[in-house]
BAMINU-283689 format. One record per residue (C-alpha): chain; residue number from 1; x, y, z. Coordinates in steps of 0.05 Angstrom, whole numbers, plus 5000, padded with zeros to 4 digits. Each point is the difference from the previous one (the first is absolute). Last residue first. Layout:
<atoms>
   chaine   num     c1     c2     c3
        A   NUM      X      Y      Z
...
</atoms>
This chain:
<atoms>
   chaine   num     c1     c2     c3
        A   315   7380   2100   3170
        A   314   5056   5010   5052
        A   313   5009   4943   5060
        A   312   4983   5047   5063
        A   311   5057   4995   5048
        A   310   5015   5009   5084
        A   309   5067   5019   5026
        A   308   5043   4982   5063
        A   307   5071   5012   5013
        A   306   5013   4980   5066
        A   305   5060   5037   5042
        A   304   5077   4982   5002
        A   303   5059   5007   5053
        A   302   4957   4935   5019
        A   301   4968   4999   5067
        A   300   4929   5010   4981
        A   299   4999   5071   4981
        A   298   4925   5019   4982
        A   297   4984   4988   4921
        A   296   5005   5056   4942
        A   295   4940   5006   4955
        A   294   4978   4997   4923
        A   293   4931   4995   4979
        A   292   4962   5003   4934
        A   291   5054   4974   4960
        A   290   4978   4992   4915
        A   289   5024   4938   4976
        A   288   5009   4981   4929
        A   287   5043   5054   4996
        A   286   5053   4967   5036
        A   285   5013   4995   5066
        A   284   5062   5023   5055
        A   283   4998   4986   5068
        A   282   5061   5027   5036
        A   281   5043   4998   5067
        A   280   5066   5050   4990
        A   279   4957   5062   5020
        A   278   5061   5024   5045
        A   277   5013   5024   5075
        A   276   5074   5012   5015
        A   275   5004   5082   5021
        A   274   4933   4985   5038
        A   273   5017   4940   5043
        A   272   4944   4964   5019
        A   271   4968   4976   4929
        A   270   5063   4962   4994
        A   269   4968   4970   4927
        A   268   4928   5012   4981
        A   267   5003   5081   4981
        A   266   4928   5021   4978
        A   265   5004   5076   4958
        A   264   4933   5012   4974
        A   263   4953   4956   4966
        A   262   5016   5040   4939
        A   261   5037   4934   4973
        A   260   4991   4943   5048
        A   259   4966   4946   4960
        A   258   5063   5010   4950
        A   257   4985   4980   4932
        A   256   5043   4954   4955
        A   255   5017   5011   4934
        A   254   5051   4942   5002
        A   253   5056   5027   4965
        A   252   4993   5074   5031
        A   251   4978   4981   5066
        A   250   5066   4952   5006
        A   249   5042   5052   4966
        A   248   4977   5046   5065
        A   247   5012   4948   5044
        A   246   5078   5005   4966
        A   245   5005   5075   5001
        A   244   4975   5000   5081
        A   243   4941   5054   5008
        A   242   4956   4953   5007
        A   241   5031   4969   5065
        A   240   5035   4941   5007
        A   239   5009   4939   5049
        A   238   4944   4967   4948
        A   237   4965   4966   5063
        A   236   4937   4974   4966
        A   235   4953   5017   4942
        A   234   4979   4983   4939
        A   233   4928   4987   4984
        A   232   4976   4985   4930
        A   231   4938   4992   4952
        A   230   5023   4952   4948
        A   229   5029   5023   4951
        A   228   5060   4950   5002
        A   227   5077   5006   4991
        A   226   5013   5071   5020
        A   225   5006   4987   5073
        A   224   5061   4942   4993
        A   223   5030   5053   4950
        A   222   4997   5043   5055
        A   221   5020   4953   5062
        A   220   5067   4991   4955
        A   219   5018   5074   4996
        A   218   4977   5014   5078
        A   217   5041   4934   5022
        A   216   5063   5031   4955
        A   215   4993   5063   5032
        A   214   4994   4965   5073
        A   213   5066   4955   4977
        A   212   5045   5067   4975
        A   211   4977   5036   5060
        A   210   5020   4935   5045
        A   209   5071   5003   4957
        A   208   5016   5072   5007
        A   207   4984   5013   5068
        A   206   4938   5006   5054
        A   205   4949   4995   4942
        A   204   4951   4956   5044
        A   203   4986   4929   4966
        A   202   4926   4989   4960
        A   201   4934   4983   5039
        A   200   4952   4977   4953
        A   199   4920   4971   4993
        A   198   4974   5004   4929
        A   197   4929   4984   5002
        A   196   4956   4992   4938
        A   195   4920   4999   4997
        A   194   4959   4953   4968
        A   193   4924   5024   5001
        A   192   4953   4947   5004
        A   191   4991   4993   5075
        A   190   5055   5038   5017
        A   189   5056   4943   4973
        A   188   5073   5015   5025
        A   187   5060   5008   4953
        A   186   5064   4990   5036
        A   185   5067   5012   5007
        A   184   5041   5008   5050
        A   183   5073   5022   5007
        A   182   5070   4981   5016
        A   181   5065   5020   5020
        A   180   5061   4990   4970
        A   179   5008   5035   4950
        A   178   5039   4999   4924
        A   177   4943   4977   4968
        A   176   4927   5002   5040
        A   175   4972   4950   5040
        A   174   4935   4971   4999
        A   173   4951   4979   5058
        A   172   4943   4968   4967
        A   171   4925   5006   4995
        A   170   4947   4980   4947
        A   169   4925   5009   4994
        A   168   5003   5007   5079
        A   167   4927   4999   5040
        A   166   4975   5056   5036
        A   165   5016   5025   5071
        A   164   5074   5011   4980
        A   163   5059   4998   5049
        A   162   5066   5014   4969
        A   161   5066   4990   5036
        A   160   5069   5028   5000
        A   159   5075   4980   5022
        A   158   5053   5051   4983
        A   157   5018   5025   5071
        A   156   5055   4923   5012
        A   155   4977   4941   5026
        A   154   4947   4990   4945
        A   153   4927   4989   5002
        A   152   4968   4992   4925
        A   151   4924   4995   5012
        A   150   4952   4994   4947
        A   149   4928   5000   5023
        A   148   4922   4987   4984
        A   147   4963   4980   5055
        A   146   5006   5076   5028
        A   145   4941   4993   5065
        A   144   5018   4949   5026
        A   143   5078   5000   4987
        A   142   4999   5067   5034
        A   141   5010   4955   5062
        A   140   5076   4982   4978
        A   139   5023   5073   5007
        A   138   5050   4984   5058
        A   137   5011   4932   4959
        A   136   5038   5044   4936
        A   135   5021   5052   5044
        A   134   5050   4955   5037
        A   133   5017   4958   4933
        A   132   5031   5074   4980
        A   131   4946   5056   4959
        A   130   5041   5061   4975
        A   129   4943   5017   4956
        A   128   4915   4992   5006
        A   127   4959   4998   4942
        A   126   4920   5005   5023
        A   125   4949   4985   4955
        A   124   4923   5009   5000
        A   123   5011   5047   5072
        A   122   4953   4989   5050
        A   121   5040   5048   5046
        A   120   4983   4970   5070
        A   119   5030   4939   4983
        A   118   5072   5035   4975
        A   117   4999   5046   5063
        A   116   4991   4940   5046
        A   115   5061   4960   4975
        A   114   5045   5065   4996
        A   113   4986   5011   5082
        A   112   5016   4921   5017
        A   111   5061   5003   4966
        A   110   5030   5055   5031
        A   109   5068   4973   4998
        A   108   5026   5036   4949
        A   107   5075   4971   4970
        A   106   4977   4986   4930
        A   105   4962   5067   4983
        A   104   4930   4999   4986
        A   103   5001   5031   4933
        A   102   4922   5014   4989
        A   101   4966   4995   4935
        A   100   4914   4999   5001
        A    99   4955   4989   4950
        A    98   4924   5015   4996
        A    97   4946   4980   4939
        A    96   4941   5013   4967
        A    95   4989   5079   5027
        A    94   4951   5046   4983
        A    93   5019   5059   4953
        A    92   5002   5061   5024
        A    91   5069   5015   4963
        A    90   5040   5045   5023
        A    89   5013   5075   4981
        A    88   5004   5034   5086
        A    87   5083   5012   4976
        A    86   5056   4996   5050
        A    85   5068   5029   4973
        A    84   5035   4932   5001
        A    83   5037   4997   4930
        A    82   5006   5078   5017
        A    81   5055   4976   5044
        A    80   5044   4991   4939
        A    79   4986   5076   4973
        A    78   5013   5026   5063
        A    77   5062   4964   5008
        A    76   5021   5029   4931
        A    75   4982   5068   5022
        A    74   5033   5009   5068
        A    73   5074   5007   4964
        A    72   4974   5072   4968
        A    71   4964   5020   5064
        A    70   5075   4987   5038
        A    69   5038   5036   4950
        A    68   4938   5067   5006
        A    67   5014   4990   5075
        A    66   5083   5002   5002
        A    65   4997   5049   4955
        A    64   4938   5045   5039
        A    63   5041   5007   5067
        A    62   4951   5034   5037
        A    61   4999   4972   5066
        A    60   4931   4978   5003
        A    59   5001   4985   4928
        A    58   5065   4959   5016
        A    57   4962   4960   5050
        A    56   4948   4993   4957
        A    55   5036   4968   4949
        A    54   5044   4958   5049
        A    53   4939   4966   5029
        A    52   4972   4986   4930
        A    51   5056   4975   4980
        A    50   4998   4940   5062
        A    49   4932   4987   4980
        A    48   5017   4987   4932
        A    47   5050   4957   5013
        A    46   4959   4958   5046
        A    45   4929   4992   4949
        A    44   5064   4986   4947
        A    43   5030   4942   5029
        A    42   5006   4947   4964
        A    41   5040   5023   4948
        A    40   5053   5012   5034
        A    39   5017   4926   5011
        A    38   5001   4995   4914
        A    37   5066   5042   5017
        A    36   5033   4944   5033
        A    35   4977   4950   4948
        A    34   5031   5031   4951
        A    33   4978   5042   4939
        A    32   4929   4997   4990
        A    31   4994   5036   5067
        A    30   5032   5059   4968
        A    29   4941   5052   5014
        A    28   5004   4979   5077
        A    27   5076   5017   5001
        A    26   4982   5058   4974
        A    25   4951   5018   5067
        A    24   5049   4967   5040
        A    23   5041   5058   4976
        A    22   4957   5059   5010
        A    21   4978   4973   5067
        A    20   5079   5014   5023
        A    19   5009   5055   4962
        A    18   4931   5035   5025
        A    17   5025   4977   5074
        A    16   5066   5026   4980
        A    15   4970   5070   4982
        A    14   4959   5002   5049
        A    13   5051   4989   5058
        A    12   5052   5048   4963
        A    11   4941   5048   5000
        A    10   4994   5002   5070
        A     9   5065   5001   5022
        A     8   5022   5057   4963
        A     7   4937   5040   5023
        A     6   5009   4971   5068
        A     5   5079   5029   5002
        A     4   4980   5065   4964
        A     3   4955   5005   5061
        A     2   5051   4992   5049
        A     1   4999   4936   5041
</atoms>
């Protein structure tokens, strides 16, 4: 190949890879718009890496266009990561109480492996999601030590549990308007202190009508959030990330705070395959909770990990 040949080649290769990145990065900045383009969203640790490749590659071979256009579409993924730049500003605080969310998927067998991570965690509540009549007497022993419990098995992935070491104030499973799957709802007494649990596990956006059923879930599960002030725990499989429009709206209504914000960047879902792997698994509090801890569990089977985090109620 002559060298006008490479040169030709080698910018046409940037340039389409810049194109290419250029445009999911749009489609990204549209994610209000469809549910196709909310997809994009997701994803801007991956895009990012992927311009950052082609920028340096056209450094490397000089072609400053194609690099100052891929800088310029780099930004607004830099500016959404930032919601996980890692920061050493936590609180000291001692701890008054741990909970711990884990999706642990319908169809794993590893029963026996879940059931001795959850007792070796001493956890204050656990909320468990896609939990079938299988799971449900797999996980019978933590009866002993969680006397408290709502379990809601269902043959299908939208089944869910709550085990609580203290007693229920109140507890039902609720379901929201225009959805069909449920969630819990508790408010657990800490020796004095009440505290609020909101347990969830909306549909995955894969189309127009689950997207329009998971935004509706996220809509109802914040007016459900905003009815008491009560010191508050949310948290479950939201099958979004923050960067979605709609989780964002949830945030915004509910004034909700993310336990992993500056925590740096901990994916939960498909943890194994890079171009795939997601924070969709939150915990979210109010400000009557400050979170002293937050950590990502071992895989366990599931295509998701643990969530675990540990709160100080706020003066």
């Amino acid at each position: 190949m002559s060298r006008d040949a490479k040169h030709l080649f080698s910018s046409t290769l940037l340039w389409l890879s810049v194109v290419a990145l250029a445009g999911a990065t749009l489609l990204s900045l549209l994610g209000r718009l469809h549910w196709s383009f909310e997809l994009f969203t997701h994803f801007p640790l991956q895009i990012a890496s992927g311009l950052l490749v082609v920028i340096l590659a056209a450094l490397l071979f000089r072609r400053w266009i194609p690099a100052a256009f891929g800088l310029l579409c780099l930004l607004p993924h830099l500016v959404a990561l930032s919601h996980y730049y890692p920061s050493h500003e936590f609180s000291t605080k001692p701890s008054d109480f741990r909970v711990l969310s884990f999706n642990v998927l319908t169809s794993n067998q590893s029963h026996d492996t879940v059931l001795a991570y959850l007792s070796e965690r001493d956890a204050d509540v656990i909320f468990l999601t896609e939990i079938n009549p299988d799971w449900v007497e797999a996980l019978s022993p933590l009866d002993s030590d969680y006397p408290y419990r709502v379990k809601f098995p269902r043959h299908d992935n939208f089944g869910m549990a709550l085990y609580s070491r203290h007693p229920f104030a109140s507890h039902e499973i609720r379901f929201i308007e225009g959805t069909r799957v449920p969630l819990v709802h508790a408010v657990i007494d800490l020796g004095g202190h009440e505290l609020e649990v909101i347990g969830c596990h909306p549909v995955p956006p894969m189309g127009s009508p689950q997207a329009s059923a998971r935004n509706d879930y996220l809509a109802g599960l914040a007016e459900i959030a905003t009815i008491n002030t009560l010191p508050a725990v949310i948290f479950g499989d939201f099958n979004a990330t923050v960067w979605s429009p709609h989780l964002r709206d949830f945030i915004k209504a509910t004034s909700l705070k993310d336990s992993g914000r500056k925590r740096g960047f901990q994916s939960t879902w498909r943890r194994l395959n890079p171009f795939f792997s997601l924070p969709i698994d939150h915990i979210f509090h109010n400000a009557a909770l400050t979170c002293t801890s937050r950590q990502i569990g071992p895989a366990l089977g599931s295509d998701h990990r643990p969530v675990i985090a540990e709160f100080a109620l706020t003066p």
